[in-house]
Backbone bond lengths (Angstrom), bond angles and torsions (degrees), N, CA, C in turn:
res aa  C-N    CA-C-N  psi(-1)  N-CA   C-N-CA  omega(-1)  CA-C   N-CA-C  phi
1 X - - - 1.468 - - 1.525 110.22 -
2 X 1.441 108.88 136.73 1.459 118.30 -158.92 1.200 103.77 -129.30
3 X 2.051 124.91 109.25 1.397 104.71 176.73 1.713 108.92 -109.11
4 X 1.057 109.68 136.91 1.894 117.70 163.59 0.860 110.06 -52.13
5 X 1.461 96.56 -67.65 1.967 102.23 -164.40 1.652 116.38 -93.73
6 X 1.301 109.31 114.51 1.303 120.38 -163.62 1.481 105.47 -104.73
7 X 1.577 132.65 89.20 1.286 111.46 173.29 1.113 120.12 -115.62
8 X 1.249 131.15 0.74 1.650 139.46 153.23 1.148 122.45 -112.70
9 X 1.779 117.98 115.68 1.412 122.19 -176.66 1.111 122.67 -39.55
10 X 1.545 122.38 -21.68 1.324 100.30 -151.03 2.169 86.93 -99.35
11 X 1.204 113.33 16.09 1.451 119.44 158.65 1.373 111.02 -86.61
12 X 1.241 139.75 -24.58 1.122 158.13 -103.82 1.557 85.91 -129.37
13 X 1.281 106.23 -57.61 1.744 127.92 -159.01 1.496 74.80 -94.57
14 X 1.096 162.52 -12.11 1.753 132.54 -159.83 1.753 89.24 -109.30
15 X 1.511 117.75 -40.30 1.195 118.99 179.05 1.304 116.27 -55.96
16 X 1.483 103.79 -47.87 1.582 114.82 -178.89 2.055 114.19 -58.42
17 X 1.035 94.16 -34.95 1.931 112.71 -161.06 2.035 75.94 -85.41
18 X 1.201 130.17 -35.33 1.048 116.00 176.90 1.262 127.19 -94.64
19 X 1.481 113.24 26.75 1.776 114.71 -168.31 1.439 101.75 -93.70
């Protein structure tokens, strides 16, 4: 799962912890 629009870090950090 791949997000563009990033406007709360803590999505930011779940995307990242999930790359």
């Amino acid at each position: 799962m791949q997000h563009l629009t990033h406007k709360d870090p803590s999505e930011i950090r779940y995307c990242r912890n999930n790359s």
